[in-house]
C-alpha positions as CSV (number, residue, x, y, z in Angstrom):
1,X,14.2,-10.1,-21.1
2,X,15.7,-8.4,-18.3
3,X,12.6,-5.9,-17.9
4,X,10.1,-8.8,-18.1
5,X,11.5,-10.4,-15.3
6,X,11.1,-7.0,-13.5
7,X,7.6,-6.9,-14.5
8,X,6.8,-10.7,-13.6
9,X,8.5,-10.0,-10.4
10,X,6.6,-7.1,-9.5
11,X,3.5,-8.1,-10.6
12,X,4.0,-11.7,-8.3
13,X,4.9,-9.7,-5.4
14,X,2.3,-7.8,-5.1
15,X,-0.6,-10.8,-5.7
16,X,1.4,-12.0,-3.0
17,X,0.8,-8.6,-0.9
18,X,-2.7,-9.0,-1.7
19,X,-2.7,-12.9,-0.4
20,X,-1.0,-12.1,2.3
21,X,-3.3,-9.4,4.1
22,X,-5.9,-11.5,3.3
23,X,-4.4,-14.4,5.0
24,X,-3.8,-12.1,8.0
25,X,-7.4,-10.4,8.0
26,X,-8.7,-14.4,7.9
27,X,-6.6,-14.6,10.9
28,X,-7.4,-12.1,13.1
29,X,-11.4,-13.1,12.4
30,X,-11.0,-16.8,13.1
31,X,-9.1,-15.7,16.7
32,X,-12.3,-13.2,17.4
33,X,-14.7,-16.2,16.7
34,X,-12.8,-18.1,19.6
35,X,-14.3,-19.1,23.2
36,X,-10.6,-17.9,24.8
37,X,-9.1,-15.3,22.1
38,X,-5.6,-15.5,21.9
39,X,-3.1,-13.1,20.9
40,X,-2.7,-12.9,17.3
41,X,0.8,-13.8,16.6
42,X,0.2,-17.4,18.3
43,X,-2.2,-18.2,15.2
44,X,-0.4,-19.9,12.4
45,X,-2.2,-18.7,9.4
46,X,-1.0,-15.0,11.0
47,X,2.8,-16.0,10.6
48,X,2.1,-17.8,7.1
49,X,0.3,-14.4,6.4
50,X,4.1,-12.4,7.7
51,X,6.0,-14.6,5.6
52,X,4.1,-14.2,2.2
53,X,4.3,-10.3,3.2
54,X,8.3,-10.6,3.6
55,X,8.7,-12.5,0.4
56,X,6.5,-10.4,-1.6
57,X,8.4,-7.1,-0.5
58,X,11.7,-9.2,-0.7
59,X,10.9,-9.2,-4.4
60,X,9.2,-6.1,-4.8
61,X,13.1,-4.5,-4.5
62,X,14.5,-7.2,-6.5
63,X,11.7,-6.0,-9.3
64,X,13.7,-2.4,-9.1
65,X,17.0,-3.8,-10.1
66,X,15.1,-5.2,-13.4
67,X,12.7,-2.6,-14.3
68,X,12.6,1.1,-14.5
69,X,10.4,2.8,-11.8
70,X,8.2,3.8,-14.2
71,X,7.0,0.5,-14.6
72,X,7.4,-1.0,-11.4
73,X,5.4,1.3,-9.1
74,X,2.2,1.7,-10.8
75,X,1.9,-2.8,-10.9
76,X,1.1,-1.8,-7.2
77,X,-2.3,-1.6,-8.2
78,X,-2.2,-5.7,-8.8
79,X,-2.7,-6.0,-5.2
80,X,-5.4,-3.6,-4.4
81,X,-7.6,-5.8,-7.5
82,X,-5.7,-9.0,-6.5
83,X,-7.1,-8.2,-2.8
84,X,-10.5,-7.4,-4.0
85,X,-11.1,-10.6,-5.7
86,X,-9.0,-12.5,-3.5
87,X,-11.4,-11.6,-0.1
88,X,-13.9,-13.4,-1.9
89,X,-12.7,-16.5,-1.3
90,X,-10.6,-16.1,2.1
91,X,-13.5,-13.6,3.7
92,X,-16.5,-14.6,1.8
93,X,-17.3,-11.6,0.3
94,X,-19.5,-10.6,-2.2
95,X,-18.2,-9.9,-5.7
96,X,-19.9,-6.2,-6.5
97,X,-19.9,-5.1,-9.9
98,X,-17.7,-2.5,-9.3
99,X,-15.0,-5.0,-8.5
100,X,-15.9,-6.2,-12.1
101,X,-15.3,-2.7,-13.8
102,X,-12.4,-1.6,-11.8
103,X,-10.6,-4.8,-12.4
104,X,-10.8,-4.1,-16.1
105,X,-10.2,-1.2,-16.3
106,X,-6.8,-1.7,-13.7
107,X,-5.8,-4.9,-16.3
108,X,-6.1,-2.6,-19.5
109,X,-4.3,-0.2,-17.9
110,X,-1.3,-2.5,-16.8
111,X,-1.4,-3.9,-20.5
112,X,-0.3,-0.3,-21.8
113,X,1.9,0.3,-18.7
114,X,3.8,-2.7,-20.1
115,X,3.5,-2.0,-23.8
116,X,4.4,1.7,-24.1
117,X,7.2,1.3,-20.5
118,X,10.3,3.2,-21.5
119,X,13.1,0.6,-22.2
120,X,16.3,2.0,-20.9
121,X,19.1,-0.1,-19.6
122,X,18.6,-1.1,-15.9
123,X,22.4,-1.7,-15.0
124,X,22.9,1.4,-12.8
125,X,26.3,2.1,-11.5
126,X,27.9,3.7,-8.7
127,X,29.1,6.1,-10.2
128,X,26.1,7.2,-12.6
129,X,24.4,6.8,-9.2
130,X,26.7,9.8,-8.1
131,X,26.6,11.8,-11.2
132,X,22.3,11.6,-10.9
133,X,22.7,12.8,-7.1
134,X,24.7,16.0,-8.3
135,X,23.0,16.7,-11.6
136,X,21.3,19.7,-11.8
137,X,17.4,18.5,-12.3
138,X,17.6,16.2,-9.7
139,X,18.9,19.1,-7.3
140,X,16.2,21.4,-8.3
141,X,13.5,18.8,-7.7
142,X,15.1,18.0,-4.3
143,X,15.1,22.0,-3.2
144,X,11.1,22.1,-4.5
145,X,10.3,18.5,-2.8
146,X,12.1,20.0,0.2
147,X,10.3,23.5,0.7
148,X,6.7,21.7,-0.5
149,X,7.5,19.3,2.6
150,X,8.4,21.7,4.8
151,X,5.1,24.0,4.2
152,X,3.4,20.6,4.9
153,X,5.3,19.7,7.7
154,X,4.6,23.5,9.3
155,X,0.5,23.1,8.9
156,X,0.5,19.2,10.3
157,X,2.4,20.1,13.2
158,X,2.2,24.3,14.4
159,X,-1.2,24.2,12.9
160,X,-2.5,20.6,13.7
161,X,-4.0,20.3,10.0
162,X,-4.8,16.5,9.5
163,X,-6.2,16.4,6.4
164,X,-6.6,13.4,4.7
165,X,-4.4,15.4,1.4
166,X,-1.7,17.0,3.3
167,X,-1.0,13.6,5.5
168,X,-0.7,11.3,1.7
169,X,0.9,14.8,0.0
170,X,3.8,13.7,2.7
171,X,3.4,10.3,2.4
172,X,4.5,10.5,-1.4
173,X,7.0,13.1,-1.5
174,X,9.1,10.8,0.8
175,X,8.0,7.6,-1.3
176,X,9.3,9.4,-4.2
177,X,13.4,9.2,-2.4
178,X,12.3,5.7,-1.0
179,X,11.8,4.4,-4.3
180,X,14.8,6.2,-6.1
181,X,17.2,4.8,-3.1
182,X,15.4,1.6,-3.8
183,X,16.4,1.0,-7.6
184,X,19.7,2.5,-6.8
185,X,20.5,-0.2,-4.0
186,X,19.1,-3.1,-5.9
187,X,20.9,-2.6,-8.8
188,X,24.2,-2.2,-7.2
189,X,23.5,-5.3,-5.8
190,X,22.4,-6.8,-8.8
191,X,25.4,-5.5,-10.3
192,X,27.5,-7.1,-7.2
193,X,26.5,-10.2,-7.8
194,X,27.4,-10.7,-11.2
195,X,31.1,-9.7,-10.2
196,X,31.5,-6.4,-10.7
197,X,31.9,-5.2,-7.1
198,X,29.6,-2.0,-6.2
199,X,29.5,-2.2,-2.4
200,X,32.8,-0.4,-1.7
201,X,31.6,3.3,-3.1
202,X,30.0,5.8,0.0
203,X,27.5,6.3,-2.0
204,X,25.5,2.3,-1.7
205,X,25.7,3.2,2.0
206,X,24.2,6.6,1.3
207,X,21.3,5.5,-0.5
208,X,20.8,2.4,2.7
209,X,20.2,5.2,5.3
210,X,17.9,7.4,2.8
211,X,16.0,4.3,1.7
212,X,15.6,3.5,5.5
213,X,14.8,7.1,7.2
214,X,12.5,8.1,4.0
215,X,10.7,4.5,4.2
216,X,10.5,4.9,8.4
217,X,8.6,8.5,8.2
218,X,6.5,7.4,5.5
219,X,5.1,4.6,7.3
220,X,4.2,7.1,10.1
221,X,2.3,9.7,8.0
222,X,0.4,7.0,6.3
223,X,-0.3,5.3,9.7
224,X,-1.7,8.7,11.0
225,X,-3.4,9.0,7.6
226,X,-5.1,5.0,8.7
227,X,-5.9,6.0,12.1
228,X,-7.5,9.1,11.3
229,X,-9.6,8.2,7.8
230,X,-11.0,5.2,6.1
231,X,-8.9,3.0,4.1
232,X,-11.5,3.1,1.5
233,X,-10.3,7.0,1.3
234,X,-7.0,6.3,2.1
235,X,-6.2,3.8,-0.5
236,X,-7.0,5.0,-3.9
237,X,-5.9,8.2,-3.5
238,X,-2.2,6.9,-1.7
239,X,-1.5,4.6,-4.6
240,X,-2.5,7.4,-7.2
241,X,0.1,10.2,-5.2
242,X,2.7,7.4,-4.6
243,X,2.7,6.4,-8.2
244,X,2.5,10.0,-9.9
245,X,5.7,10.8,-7.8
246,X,7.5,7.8,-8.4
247,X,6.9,8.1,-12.1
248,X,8.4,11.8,-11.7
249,X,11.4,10.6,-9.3
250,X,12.5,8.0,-12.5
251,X,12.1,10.6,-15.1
252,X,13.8,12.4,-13.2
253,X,16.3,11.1,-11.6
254,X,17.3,8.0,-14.3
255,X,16.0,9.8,-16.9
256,X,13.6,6.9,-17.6
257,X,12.0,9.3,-21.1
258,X,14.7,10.6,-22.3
259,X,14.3,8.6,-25.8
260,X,10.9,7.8,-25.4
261,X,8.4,8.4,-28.6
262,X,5.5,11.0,-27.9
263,X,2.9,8.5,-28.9
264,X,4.5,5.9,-26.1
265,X,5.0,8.6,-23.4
266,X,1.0,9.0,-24.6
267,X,0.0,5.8,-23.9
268,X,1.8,5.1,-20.7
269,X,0.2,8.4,-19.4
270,X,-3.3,6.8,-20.3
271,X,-2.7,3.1,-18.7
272,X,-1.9,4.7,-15.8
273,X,-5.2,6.8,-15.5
274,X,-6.9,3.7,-16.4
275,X,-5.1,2.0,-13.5
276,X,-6.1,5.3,-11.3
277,X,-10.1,5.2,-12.1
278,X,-10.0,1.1,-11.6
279,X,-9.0,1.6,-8.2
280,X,-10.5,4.2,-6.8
281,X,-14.0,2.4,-8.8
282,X,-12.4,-1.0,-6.7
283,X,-12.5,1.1,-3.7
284,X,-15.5,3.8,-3.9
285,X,-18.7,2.8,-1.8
286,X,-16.7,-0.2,0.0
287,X,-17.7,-0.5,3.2
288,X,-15.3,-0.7,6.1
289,X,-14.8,-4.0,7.9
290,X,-14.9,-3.7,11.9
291,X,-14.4,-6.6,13.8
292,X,-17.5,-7.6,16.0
293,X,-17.3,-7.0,19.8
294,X,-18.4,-9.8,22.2
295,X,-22.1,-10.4,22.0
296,X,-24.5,-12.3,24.8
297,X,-25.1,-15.7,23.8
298,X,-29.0,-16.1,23.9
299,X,-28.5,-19.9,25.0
300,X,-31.7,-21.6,26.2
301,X,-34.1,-18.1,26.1
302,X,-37.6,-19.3,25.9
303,X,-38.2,-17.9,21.6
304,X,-35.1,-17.6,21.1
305,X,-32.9,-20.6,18.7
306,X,-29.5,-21.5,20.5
307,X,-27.7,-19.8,17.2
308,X,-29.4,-16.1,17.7
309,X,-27.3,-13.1,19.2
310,X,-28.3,-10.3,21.1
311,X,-25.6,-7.4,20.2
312,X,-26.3,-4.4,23.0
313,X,-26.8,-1.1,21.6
314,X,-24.5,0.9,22.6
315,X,-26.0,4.5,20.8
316,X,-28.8,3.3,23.8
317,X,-29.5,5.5,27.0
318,X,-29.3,2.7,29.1
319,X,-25.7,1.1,27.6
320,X,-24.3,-0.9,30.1
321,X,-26.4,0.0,33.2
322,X,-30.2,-0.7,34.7
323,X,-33.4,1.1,33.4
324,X,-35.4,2.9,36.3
325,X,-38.2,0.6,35.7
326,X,-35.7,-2.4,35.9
327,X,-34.1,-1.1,39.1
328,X,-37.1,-0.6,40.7
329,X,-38.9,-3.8,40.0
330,X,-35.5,-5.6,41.2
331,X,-36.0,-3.8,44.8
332,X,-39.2,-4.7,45.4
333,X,-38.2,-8.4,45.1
């Protein structure tokens, strides 16, 4: 019981992620449609947008404290199909059949996710917190994680490589301490609030600044990663790194497998390639969204209705200035 919660949890949150930038993206067009455009936090239906967002990740880490990792990180994919059928409605899209196939693909494969999910106890202690910091798997996995960043870290900045691969590469090595310092502070919570008190060991306090400094440089890679590419590219292939080393992190680290049958550990393995190919299907061939810039109203132009638009073309010669012929035509008058 304590699991499904997890997975109900995690599954809401992220519909709600998916609702939520939605909301925002509906917000930021119905402020470019005005007369006067206005700042976007003074719209409403931006803040309604925030506070779905907040709530969402609010129980995104509560999902941690009732699920293993394994389970909870790949349910991200709910909210790249929740936000591809969800736009239909908020930004008028059209549904493609893509959205079709990679939505059924993504629901079989979070049907297996949640079938064959390792079911290990989810009370995790201070101290087994400790003892998992010092064992020796999770300190060889750190010192490999640790020279793999570094070689990355080296080409992105002495050798200004900004490929698409190294910047998400980084992005999910760091995800995979985010999310272990995650389930390791919601559970002590968890564990808090039922009466036996975990907020007096170092180590909760530990795993608060390594939740917060992991989570901080991750959002920069993968902001560089935004800036530079196409979400359609950057996507699919973050939520497939960020889930492969999060699954790896709980194995791990919690030893989320240790009992698991072969034909379960199977099965997982194959709903969560079926999640992978739905959302990089979800994603493939969608075309990016870019907000319009002002146009001239054709108003009362003889020929013209009072609804058409003239949109300059910029890639033209003559952007933003006079032709010759135009120029010369307006001296002789």
């Amino acid at each position: 019981q304590t699991q499904l919660l997890g997975v109900l949890l995690a599954a809401a949150s992220n519909f709600l992620i998916s609702v939520s930038l939605n909301i925002q993206k509906c917000a930021h067009l119905r402020l470019v449609c005005r007369a006067e455009p206005k700042p976007y936090y003074t719209s409403k239906l931006w803040w309604c947008g925030i506070t779905l967002l907040g709530l969402a990740e609010v129980g995104n880490f509560t999902a941690y404290g009732f699920a293993p990792i394994a389970l909870v990180a790949p349910l991200g994919c709910v909210s790249v199909i929740g936000s591809a059928f969800i736009s239909v409605l908020f930004l008028k899209k059209t549904m493609r059949t893509a959205d079709i196939l990679g939505g059924t693909l993504t629901i079989t494969g979070i049907y297996l996710l949640v079938t064959f999910a390792p079911n290990v106890p989810q009370e995790l202690t201070a101290r087994q917190v400790q003892n998992s910091l010092v064992s020796w798997p999770f300190l060889v996995y750190s010192i490999l994680e640790i020279i793999v960043f570094c070689i990355l870290l080296y080409f992105y900045k002495r050798k200004a490589v900004k490929h698409i691969m190294v910047l998400l590469m980084m992005v999910a090595l760091l995800a995979s301490l985010t999310v272990i310092a995650v389930k390791a502070v919601s559970s002590m919570i968890a564990l808090s609030v039922k009466g036996k008190m975990q907020l007096t060991y170092s180590v909760f306090y530990i795993m608060i600044v390594l939740m917060a400094t992991s989570c901080a440089f991750q959002i920069k890679f993968l902001n560089q990663a935004m800036h530079l590419y196409e979400a359609t590219a950057v996507v699919p292939i973050n939520f497939v790194f960020i889930t492969t080393s999060a699954i790896i992190s709980g194995v791990i680290f919690y030893r989320e497998f240790q009992s698991a049958a072969l034909l379960s550990v199977f099965m997982f393995l194959f709903g969560c390639l079926l999640s992978f190919l739905g959302v990089i299907i979800i994603a493939r061939n969608k075309k990016e969204e870019h907000l319009q810039i002002p146009f001239i109203d054709c108003g009362h132009i003889p020929g013209q209705k009072l609804t058409d638009k003239i949109q300059p073309d910029s890639h033209g010669s003559c952007y933003g200035t006079l032709n010759k012929e135009d120029d010369s035509v307006r001296n002789q008058s």
